[in-house]
C-alpha positions as CSV (number, residue, x, y, z in Angstrom):
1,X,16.7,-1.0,-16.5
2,X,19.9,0.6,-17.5
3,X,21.5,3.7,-16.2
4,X,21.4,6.7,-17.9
5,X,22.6,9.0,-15.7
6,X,23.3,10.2,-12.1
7,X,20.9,12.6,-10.1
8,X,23.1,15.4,-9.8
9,X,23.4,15.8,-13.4
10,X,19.8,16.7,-14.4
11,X,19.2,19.5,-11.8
12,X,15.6,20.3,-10.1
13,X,13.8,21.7,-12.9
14,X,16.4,20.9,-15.9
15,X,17.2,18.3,-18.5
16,X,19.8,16.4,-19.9
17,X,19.9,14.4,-23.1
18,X,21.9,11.2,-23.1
19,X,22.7,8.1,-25.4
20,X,20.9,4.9,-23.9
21,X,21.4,1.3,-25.7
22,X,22.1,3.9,-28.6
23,X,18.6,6.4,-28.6
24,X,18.9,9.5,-27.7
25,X,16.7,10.3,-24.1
26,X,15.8,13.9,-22.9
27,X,16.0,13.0,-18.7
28,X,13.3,15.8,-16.6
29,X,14.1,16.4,-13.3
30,X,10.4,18.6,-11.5
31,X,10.6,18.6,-7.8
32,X,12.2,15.0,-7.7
33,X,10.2,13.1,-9.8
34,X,12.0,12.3,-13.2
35,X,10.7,11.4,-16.6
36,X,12.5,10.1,-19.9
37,X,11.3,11.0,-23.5
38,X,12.5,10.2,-26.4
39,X,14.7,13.7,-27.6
40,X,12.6,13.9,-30.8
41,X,9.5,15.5,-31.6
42,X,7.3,12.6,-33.3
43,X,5.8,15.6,-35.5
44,X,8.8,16.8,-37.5
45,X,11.6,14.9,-35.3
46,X,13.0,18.2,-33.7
47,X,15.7,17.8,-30.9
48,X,14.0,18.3,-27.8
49,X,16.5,19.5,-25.6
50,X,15.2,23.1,-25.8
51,X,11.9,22.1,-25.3
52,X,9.6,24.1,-22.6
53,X,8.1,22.2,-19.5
54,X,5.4,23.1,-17.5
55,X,2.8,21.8,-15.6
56,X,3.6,18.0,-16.5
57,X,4.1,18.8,-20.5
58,X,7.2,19.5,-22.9
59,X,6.3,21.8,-25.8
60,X,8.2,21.0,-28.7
61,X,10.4,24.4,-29.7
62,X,9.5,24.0,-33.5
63,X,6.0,24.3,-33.6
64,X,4.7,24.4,-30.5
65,X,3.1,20.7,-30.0
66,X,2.7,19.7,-26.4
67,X,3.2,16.0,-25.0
68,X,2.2,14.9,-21.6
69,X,5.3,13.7,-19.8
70,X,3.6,10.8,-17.9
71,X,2.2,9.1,-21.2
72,X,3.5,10.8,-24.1
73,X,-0.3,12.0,-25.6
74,X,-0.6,15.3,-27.9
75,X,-4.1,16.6,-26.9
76,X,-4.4,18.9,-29.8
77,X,-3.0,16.2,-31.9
78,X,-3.6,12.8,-30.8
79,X,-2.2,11.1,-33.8
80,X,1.1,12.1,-32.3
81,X,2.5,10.4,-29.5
82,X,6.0,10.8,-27.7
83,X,7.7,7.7,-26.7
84,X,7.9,7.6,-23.1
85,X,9.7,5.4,-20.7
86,X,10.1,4.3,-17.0
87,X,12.0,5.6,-14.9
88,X,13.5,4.1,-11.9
89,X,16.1,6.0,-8.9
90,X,18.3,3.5,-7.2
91,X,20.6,5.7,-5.3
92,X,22.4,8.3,-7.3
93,X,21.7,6.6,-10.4
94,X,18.2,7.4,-13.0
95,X,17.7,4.2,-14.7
96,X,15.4,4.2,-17.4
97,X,13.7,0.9,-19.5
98,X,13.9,1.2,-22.8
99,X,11.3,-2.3,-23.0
């Protein structure tokens, strides 16, 4: 696990994008629970950092293309998957596993 950020920077209900082991990682902060994606759409490879999310999915601002946060699956388009990875909170520190 390496850290990627600290809590108080991805507020309840926001998102960050950091550098990790040199990928770029869109942190999600709902209610507590955090998730890391990869910050590119595996459609067209749009930055997600202006992505939507709601009710466990990030929509991809470019064409629309939901991905559920837990495992990364496209329902309308299960041929596209967004990498996903662990997350861990050990104090004020997200740590995320890259694998």
């Amino acid at each position: 696990m390496q850290t990627a950020a600290r809590v108080s920077e991805v507020p309840n209900f926001g998102k960050k994008v950091v550098t990790v082991a040199g990928r770029e990682i869109l942190l999600i902060n709902i209610k507590g629970s955090f998730f890391a994606v990869e910050n590119e759409c595996p459609h067209q490879g749009s930055p997600l950092g202006g992505a939507v999310v709601k009710d466990g999915h990030i929509s991809c601002p470019r064409h629309g293309y939901r991905f559920n946060l837990a495992d990364g699956k496209c329902a309308e388009h299960p041929e596209f998957v967004l990498a996903t990875f662990p997350v861990q909170v050990n104090g004020d520190e997200i740590q995320v596993d890259l694998g």
